[in-house]
GUTOR-194739 format. One record per residue (C-alpha): x, y, z; residue in one letter; residue number from 1. Coordinates in steps of 0.2 Angstrom, whole numbers. Layout:
N
<site><east>X</east><north>Y</north><up>Z</up><res>a</res><n>NUM</n></site>
...
//
This chain:
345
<site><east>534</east><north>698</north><up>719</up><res>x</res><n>1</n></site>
<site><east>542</east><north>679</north><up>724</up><res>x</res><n>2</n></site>
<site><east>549</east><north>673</north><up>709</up><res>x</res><n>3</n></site>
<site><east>547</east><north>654</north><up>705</up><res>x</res><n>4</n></site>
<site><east>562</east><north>643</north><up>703</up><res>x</res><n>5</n></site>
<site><east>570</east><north>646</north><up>685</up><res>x</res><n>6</n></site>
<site><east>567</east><north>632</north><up>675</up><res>x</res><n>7</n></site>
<site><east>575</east><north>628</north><up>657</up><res>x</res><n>8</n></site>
<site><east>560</east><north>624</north><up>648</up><res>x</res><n>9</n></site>
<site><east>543</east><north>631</north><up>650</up><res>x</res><n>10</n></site>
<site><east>535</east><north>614</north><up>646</up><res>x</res><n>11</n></site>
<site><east>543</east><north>596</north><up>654</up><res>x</res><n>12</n></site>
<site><east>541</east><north>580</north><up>649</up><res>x</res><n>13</n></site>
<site><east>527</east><north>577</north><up>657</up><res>x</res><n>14</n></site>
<site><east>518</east><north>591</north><up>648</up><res>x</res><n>15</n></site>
<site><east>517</east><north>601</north><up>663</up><res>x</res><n>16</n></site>
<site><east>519</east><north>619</north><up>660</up><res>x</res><n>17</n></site>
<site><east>529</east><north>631</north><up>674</up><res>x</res><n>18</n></site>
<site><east>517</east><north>645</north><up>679</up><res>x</res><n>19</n></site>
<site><east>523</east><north>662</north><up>689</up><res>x</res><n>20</n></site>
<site><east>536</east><north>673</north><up>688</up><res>x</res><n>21</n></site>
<site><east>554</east><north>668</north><up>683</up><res>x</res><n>22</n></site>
<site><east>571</east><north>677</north><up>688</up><res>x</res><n>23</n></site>
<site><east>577</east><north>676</north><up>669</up><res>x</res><n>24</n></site>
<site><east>571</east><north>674</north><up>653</up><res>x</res><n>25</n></site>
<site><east>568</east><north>655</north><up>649</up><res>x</res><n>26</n></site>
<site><east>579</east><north>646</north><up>637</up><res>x</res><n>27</n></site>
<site><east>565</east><north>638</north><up>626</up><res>x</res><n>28</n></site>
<site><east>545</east><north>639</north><up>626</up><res>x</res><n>29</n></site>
<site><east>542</east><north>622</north><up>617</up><res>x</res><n>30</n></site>
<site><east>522</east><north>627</north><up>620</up><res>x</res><n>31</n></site>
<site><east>518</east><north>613</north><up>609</up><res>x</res><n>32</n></site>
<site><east>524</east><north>600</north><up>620</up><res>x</res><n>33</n></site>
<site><east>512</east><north>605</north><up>632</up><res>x</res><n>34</n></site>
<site><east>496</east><north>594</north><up>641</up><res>x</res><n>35</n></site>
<site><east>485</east><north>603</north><up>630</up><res>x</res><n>36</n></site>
<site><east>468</east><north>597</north><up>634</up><res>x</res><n>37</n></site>
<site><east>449</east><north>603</north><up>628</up><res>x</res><n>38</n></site>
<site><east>437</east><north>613</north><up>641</up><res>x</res><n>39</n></site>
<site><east>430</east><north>595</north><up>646</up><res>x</res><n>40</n></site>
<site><east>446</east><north>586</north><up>651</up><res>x</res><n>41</n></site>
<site><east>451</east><north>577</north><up>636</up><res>x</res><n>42</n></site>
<site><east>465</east><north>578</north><up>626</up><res>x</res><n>43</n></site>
<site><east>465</east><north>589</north><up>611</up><res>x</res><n>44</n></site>
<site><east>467</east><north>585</north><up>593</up><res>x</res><n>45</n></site>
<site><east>481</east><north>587</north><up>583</up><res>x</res><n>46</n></site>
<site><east>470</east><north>601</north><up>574</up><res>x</res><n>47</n></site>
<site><east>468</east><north>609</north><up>589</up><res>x</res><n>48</n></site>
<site><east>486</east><north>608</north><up>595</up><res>x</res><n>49</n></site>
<site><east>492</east><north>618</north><up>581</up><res>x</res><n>50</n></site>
<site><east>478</east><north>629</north><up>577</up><res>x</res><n>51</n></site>
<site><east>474</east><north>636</north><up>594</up><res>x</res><n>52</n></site>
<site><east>493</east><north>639</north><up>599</up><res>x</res><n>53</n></site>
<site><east>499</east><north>658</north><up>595</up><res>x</res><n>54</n></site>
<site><east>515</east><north>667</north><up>594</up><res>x</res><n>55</n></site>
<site><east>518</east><north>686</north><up>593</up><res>x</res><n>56</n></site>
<site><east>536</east><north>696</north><up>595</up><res>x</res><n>57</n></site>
<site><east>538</east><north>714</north><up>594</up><res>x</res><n>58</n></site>
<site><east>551</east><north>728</north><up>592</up><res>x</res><n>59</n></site>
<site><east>549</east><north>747</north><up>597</up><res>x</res><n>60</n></site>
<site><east>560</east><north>761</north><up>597</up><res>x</res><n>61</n></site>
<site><east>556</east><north>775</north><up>604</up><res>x</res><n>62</n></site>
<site><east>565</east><north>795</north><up>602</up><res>x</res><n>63</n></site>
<site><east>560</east><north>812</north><up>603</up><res>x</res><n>64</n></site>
<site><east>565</east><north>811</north><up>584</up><res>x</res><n>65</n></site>
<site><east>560</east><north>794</north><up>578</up><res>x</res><n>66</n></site>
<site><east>546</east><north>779</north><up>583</up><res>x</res><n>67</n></site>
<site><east>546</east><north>763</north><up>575</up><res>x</res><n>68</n></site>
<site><east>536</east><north>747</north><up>578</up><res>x</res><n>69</n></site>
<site><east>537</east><north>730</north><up>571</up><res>x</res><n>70</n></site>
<site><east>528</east><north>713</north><up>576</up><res>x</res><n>71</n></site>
<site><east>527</east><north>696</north><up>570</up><res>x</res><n>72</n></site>
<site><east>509</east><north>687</north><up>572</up><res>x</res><n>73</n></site>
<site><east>506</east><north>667</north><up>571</up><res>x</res><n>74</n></site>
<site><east>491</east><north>663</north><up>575</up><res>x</res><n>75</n></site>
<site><east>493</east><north>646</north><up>564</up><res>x</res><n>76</n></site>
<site><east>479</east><north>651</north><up>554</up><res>x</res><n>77</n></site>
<site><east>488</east><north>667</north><up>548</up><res>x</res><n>78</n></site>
<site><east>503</east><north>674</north><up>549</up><res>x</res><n>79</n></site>
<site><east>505</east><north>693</north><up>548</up><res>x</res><n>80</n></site>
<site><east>520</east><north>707</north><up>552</up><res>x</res><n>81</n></site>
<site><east>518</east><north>725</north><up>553</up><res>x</res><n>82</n></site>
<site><east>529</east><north>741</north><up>552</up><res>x</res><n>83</n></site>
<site><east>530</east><north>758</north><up>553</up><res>x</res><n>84</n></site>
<site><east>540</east><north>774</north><up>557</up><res>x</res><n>85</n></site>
<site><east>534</east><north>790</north><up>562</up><res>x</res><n>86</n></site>
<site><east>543</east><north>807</north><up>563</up><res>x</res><n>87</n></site>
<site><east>535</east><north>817</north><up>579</up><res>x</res><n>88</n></site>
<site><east>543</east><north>833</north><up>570</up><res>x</res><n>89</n></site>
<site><east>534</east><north>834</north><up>553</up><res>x</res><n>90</n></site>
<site><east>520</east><north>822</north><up>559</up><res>x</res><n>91</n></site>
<site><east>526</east><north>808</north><up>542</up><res>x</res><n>92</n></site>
<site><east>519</east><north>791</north><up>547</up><res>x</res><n>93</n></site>
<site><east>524</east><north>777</north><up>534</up><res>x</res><n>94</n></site>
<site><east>518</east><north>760</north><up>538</up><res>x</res><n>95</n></site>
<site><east>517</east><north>744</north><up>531</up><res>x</res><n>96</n></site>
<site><east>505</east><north>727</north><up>534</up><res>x</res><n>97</n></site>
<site><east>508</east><north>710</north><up>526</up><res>x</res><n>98</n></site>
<site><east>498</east><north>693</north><up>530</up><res>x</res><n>99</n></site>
<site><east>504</east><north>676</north><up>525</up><res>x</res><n>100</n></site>
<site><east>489</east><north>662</north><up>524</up><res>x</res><n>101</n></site>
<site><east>496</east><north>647</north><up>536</up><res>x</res><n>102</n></site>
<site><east>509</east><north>658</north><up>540</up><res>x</res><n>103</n></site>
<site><east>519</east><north>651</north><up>526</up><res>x</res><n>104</n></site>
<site><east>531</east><north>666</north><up>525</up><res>x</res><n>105</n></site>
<site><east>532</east><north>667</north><up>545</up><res>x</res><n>106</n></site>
<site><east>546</east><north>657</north><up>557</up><res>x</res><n>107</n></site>
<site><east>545</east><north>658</north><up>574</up><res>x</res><n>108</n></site>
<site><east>559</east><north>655</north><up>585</up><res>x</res><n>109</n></site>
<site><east>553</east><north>647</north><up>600</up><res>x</res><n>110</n></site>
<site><east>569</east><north>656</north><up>611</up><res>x</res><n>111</n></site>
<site><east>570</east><north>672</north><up>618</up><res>x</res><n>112</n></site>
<site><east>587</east><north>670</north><up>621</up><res>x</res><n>113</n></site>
<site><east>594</east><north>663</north><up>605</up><res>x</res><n>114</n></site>
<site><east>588</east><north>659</north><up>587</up><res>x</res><n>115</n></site>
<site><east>578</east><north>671</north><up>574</up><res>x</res><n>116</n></site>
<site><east>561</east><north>675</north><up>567</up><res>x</res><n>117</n></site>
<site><east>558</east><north>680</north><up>551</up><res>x</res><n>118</n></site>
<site><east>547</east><north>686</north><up>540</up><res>x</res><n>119</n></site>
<site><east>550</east><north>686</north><up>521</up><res>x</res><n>120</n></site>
<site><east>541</east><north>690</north><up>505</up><res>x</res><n>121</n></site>
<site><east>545</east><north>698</north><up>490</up><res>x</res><n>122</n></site>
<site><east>554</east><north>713</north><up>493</up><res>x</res><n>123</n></site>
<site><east>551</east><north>712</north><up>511</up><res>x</res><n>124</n></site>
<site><east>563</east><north>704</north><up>523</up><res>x</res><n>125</n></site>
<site><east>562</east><north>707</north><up>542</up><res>x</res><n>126</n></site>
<site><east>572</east><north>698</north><up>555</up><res>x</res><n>127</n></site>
<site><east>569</east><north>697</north><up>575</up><res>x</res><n>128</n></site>
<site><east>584</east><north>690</north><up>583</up><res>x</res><n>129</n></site>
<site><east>590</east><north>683</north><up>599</up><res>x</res><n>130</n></site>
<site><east>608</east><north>681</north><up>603</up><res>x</res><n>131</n></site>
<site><east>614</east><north>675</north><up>622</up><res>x</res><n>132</n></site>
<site><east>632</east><north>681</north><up>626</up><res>x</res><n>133</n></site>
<site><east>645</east><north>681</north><up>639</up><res>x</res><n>134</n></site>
<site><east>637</east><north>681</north><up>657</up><res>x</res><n>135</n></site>
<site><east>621</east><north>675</north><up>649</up><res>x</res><n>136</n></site>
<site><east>619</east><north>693</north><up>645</up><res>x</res><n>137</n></site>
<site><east>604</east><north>694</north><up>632</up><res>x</res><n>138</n></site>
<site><east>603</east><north>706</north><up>616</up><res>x</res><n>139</n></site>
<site><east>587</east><north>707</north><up>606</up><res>x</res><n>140</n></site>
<site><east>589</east><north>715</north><up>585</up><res>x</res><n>141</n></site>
<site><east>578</east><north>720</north><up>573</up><res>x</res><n>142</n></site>
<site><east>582</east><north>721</north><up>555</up><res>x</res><n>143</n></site>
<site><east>571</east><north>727</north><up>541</up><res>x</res><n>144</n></site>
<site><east>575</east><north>727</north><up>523</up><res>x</res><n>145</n></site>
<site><east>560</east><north>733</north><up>510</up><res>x</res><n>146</n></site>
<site><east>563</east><north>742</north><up>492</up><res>x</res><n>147</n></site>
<site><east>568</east><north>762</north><up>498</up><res>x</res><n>148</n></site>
<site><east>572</east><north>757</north><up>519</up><res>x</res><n>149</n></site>
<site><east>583</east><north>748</north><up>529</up><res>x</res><n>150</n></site>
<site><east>585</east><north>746</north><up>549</up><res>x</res><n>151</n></site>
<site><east>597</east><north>737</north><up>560</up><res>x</res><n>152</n></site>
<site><east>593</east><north>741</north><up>580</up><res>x</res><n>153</n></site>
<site><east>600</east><north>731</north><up>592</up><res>x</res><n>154</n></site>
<site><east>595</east><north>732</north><up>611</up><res>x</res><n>155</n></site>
<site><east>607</east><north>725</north><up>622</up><res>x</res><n>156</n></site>
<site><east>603</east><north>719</north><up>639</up><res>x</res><n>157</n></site>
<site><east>618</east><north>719</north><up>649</up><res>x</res><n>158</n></site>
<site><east>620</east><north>706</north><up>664</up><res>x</res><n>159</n></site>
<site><east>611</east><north>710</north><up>677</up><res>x</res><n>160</n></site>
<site><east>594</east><north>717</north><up>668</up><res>x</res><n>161</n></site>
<site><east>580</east><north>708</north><up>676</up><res>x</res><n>162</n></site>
<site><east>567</east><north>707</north><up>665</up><res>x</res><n>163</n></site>
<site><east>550</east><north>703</north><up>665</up><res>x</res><n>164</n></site>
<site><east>545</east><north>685</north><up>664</up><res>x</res><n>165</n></site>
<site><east>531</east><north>676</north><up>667</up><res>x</res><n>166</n></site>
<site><east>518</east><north>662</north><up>662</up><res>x</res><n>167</n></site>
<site><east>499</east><north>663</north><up>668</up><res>x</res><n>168</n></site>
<site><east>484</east><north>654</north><up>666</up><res>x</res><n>169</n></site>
<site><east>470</east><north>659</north><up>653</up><res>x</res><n>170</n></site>
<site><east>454</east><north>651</north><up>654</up><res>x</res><n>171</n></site>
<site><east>451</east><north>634</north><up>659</up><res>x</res><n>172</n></site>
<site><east>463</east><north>625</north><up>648</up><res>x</res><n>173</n></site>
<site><east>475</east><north>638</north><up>641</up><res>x</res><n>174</n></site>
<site><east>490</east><north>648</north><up>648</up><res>x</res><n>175</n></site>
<site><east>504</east><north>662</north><up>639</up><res>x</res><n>176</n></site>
<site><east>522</east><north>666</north><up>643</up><res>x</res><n>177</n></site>
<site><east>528</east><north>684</north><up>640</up><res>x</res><n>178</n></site>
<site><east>543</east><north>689</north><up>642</up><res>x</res><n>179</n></site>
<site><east>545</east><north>709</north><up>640</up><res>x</res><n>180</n></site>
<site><east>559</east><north>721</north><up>640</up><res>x</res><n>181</n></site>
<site><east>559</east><north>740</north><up>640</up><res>x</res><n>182</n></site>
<site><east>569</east><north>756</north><up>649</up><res>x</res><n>183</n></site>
<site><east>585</east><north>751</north><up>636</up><res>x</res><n>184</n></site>
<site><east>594</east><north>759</north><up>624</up><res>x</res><n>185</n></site>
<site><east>595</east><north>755</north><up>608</up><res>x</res><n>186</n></site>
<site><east>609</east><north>758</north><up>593</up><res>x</res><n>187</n></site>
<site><east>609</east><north>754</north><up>575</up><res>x</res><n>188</n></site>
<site><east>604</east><north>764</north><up>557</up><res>x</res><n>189</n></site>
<site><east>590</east><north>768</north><up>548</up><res>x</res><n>190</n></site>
<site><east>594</east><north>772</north><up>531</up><res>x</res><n>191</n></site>
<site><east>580</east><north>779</north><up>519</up><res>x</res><n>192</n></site>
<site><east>583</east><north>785</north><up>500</up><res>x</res><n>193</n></site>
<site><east>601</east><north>785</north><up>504</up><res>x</res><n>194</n></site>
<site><east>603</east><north>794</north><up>519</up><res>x</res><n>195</n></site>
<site><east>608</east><north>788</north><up>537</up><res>x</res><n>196</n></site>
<site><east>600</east><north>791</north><up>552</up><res>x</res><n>197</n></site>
<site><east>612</east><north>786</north><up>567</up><res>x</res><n>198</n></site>
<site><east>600</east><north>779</north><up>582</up><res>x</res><n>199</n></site>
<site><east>611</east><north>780</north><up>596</up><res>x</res><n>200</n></site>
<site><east>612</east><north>801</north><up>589</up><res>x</res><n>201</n></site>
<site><east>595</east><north>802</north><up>594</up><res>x</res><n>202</n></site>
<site><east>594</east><north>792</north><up>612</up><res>x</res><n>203</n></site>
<site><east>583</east><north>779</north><up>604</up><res>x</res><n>204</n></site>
<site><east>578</east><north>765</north><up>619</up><res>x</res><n>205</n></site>
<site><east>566</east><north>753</north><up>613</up><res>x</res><n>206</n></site>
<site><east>552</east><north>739</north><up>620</up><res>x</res><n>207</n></site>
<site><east>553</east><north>719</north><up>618</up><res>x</res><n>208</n></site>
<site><east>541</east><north>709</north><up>618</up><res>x</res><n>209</n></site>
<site><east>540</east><north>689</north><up>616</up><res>x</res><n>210</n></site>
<site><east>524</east><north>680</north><up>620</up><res>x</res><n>211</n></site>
<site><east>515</east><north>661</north><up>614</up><res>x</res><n>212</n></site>
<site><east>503</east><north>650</north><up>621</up><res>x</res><n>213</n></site>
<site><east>487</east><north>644</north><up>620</up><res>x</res><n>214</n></site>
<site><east>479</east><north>662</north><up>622</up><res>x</res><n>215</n></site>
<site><east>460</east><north>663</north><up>623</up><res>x</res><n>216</n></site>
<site><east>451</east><north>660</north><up>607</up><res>x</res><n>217</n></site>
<site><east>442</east><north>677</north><up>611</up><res>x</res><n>218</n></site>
<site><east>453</east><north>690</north><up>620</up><res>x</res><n>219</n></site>
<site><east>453</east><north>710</north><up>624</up><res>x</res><n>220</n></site>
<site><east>468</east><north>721</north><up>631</up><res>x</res><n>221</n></site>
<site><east>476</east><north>737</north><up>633</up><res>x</res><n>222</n></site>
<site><east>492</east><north>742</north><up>634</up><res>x</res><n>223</n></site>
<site><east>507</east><north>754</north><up>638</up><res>x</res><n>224</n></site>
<site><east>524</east><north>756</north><up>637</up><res>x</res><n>225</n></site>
<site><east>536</east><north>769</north><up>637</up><res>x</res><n>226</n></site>
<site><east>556</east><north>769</north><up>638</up><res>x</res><n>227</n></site>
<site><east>567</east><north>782</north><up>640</up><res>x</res><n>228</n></site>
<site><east>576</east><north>794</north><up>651</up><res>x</res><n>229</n></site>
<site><east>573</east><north>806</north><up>666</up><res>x</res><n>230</n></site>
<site><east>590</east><north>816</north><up>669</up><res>x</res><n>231</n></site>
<site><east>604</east><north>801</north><up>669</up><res>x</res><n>232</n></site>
<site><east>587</east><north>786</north><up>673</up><res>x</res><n>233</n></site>
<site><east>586</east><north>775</north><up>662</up><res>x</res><n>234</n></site>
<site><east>565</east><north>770</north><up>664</up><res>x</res><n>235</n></site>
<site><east>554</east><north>758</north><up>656</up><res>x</res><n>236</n></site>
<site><east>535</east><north>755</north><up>658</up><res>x</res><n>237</n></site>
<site><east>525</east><north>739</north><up>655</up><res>x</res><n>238</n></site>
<site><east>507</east><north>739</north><up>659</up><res>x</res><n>239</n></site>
<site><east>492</east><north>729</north><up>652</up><res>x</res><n>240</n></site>
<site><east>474</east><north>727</north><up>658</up><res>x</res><n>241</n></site>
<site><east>463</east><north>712</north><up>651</up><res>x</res><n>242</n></site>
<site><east>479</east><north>697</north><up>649</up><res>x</res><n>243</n></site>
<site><east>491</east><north>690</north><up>658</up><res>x</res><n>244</n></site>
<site><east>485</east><north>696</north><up>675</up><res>x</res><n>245</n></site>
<site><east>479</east><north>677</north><up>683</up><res>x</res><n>246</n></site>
<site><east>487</east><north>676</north><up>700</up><res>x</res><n>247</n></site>
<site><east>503</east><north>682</north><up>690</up><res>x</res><n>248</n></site>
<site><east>505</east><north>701</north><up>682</up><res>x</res><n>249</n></site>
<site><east>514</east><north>707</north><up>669</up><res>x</res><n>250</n></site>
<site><east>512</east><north>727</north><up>676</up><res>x</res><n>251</n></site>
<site><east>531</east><north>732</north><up>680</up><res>x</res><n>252</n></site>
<site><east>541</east><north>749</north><up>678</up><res>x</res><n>253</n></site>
<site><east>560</east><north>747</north><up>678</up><res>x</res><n>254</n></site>
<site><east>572</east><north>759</north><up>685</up><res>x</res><n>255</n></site>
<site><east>587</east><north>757</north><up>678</up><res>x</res><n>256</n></site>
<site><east>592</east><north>738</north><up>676</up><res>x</res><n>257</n></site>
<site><east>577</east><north>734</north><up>689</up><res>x</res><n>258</n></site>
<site><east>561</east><north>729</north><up>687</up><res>x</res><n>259</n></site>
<site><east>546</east><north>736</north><up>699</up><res>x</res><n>260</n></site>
<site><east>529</east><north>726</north><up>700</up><res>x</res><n>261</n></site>
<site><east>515</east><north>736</north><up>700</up><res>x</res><n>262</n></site>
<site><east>496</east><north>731</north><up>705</up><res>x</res><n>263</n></site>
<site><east>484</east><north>732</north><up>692</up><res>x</res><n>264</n></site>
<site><east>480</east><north>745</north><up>681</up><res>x</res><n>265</n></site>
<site><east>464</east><north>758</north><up>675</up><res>x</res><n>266</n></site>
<site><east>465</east><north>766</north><up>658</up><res>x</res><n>267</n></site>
<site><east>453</east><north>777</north><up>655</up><res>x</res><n>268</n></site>
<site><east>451</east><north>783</north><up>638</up><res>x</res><n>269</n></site>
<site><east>437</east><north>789</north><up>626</up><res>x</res><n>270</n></site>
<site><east>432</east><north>774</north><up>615</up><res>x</res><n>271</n></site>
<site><east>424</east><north>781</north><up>601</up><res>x</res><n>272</n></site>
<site><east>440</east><north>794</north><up>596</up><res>x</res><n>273</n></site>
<site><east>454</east><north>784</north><up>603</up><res>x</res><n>274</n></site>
<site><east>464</east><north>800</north><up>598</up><res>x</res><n>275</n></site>
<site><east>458</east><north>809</north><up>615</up><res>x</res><n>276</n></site>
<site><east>470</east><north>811</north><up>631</up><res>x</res><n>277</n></site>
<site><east>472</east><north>794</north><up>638</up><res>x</res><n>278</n></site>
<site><east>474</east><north>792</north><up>659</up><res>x</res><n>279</n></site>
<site><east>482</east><north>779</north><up>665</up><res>x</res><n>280</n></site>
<site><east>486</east><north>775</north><up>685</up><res>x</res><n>281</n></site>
<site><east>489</east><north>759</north><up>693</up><res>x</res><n>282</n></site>
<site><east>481</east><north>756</north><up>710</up><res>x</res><n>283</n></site>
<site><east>497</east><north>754</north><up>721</up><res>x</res><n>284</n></site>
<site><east>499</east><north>772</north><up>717</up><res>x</res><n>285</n></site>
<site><east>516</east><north>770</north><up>707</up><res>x</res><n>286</n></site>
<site><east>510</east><north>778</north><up>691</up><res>x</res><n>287</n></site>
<site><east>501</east><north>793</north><up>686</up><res>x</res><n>288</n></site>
<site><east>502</east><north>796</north><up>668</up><res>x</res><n>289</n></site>
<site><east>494</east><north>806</north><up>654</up><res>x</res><n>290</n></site>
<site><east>495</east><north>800</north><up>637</up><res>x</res><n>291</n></site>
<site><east>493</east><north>811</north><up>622</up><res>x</res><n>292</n></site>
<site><east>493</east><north>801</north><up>605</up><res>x</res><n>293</n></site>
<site><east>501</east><north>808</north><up>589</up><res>x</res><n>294</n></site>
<site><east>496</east><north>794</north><up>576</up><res>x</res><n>295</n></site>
<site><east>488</east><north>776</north><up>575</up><res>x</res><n>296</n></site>
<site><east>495</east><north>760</north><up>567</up><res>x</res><n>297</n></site>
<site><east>476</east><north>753</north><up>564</up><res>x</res><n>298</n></site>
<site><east>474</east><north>734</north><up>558</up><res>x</res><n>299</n></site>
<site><east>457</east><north>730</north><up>554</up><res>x</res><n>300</n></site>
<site><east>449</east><north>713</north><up>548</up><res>x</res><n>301</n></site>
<site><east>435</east><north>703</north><up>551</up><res>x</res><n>302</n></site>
<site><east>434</east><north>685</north><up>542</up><res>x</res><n>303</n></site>
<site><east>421</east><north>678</north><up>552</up><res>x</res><n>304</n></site>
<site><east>431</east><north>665</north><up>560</up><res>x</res><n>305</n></site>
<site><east>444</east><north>677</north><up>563</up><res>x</res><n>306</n></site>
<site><east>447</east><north>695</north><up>566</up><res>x</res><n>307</n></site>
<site><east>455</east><north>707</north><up>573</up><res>x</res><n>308</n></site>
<site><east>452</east><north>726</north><up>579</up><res>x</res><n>309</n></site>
<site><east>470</east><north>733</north><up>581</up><res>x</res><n>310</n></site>
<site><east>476</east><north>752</north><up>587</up><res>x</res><n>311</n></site>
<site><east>494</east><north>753</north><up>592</up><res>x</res><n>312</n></site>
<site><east>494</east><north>773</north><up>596</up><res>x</res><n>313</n></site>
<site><east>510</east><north>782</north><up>597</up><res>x</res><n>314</n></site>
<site><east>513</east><north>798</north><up>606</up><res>x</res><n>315</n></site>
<site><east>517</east><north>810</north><up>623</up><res>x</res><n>316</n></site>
<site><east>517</east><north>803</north><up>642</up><res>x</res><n>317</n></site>
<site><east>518</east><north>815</north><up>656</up><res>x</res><n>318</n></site>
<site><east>515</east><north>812</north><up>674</up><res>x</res><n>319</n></site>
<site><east>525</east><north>805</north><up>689</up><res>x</res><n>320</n></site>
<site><east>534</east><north>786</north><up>694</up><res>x</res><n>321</n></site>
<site><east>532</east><north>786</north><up>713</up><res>x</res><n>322</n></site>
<site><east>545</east><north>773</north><up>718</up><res>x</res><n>323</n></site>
<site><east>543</east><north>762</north><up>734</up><res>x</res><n>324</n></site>
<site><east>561</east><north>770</north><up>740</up><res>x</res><n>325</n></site>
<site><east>551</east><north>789</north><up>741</up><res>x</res><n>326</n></site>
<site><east>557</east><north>796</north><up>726</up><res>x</res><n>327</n></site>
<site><east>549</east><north>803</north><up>711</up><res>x</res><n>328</n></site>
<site><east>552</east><north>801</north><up>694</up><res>x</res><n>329</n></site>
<site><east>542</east><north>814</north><up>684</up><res>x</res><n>330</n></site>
<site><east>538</east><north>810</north><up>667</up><res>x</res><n>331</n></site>
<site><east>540</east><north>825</north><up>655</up><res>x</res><n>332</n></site>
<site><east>534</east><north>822</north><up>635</up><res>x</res><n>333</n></site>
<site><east>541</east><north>804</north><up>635</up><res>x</res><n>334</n></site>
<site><east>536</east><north>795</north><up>618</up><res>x</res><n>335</n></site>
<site><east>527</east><north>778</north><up>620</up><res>x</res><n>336</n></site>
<site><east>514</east><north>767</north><up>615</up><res>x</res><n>337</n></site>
<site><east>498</east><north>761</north><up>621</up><res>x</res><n>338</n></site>
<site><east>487</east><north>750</north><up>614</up><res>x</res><n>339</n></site>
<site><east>467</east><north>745</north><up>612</up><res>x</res><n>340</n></site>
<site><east>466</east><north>727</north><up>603</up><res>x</res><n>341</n></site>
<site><east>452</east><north>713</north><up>600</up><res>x</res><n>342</n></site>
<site><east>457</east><north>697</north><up>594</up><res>x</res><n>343</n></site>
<site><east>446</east><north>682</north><up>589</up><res>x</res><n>344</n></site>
<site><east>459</east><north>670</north><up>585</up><res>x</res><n>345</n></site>
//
């Protein structure tokens, strides 16, 4: 995949966004200042310019022992975060889902590389955070803070992790960047009822993901992930089928600190009891993988105007990585995620 020159905005001063696939995470995505025009050609309202921009951020983490997952939602209209934890050994899953009209308890930052979002409410306080440090090395953090729970993770990057970073079309007059990071370890504390659990103890490596633009007003995707280790390999997984995938795709596996494109992907998977094996391959022949879910975070609503049909399933990979180099990576009960979500937004 030939990445495009790396520039330090997504949008310029002409409005003119930057499509393809970047070496580095950008600096700022001021999607706002974008050309933003209707589906006949004409410059959009001001309505229409805020409403129809959206903005979501997530944080996974991912052990034998522990699974977490955390997003921030804009979609100007409303703004909502999730979060859960769920203990694979005694099957506990507490989760939590809060929505904030206008998103006036929601603040994005519009850099994957510094600033902070945050979501706040009473008795509710969670933070995603951006920090850029020496060597433009790159850390994500998560911190949660409700009544009987608090977690700090923090994921650093390291120099000379290549990410995935890119920004692709969507429809006739929209386009997303997502920026996605995965295959990293993660260290911190989750304290619950006064007692510590050490995540660095447990191996945790988490998931990143940081996406906003002017997404389709209807839109329908799967997704996967998984991140963690085969013998002393550090892996991660991206793959997606339904977004991002004009002339540009977000379908990557990294190795270590480098990211492998893949072609697309098939998910095949049983609708109606989403709780079946899934199978998951992508046509180059890179990935094999059966998924076997252990839980659901579900978010369901349906205001008209608005809705959403959300299943973020937790669980088991097993397969094989076939690298380009010849070797094979086989995937042996790896947690992960995948995902089956309808947005009308």
């Amino acid at each position: 995949m030939t990445s495009q020159p790396q520039p330090h905005t997504l949008v310029d001063d002409q409005g003119q966004v930057a499509y393809g696939t970047f070496p580095a995470t950008l600096a700022r995505i001021n999607g706002r200042q974008a050309d933003y025009r209707t589906p006949m050609g004409k410059p959009a309202s001001a309505f229409a310019r805020h409403f129809h921009y959206k903005q979501f951020q997530y944080f996974g983490l991912i052990s034998d022992q522990l699974l977490a997952g955390c997003a921030l939602a804009h979609t100007a209209y409303l703004g909502m975060a999730f979060f859960y934890t769920f203990e694979p050994g005694t099957g506990r899953l507490r989760e939590y889902t809060w929505r904030s009209p206008l998103g006036r308890d929601l603040a994005m930052s519009d850099s994957p590389r510094q600033g902070e979002s945050r979501f706040q409410q009473k008795g509710v306080d969670i933070r995603l955070g951006y920090r850029e440090g020496d060597n433009s090395a790159l850390a994500k953090s998560l911190s949660v803070t409700l009544d009987d729970l608090e977690l700090v993770a923090h994921m650093d990057e390291g120099a000379d992790y290549q990410p995935m970073s890119l920004c692709t079309r969507t429809g006739v007059n929209g386009w997303v960047y997502a920026n996605k990071v995965a295959g990293k370890a993660v260290t911190g504390t989750l304290t619950r009822n006064g007692q510590v659990q050490d995540l660095s103890a447990l191996g945790a490596c988490g998931h990143h993901d940081f996406s906003a633009g002017y997404m389709r007003r209807e839109t329908f995707w799967n997704w996967a992930c998984l991140s963690g280790r085969v013998n002393d390999t550090l892996v991660g997984l991206n793959l997606s089928c339904g977004v991002n995938e004009t002339t540009y795709s977000e379908n990557c596996l990294w190795v270590d600190n480098v990211m492998v494109p893949t072609d697309g992907v098939v998910f095949d998977y049983q609708r109606d009891d989403l709780m079946q094996p899934w199978h998951i391959r992508s046509l180059c022949g890179q990935v094999t993988l059966r998924f076997t879910p252990s839980g659901n975070h579900r978010e369901r609503l349906n205001l008209g105007l608005f809705a959403s049909n959300f299943n973020q399933l937790f669980g088991r990979f097993d397969g094989e990585l076939r690298l380009k180099d010849g070797r094979t990576l086989p995937i042996e009960s790896l947690y992960g995620f995948v995902e089956e979500q309808y947005a009308k937004w």
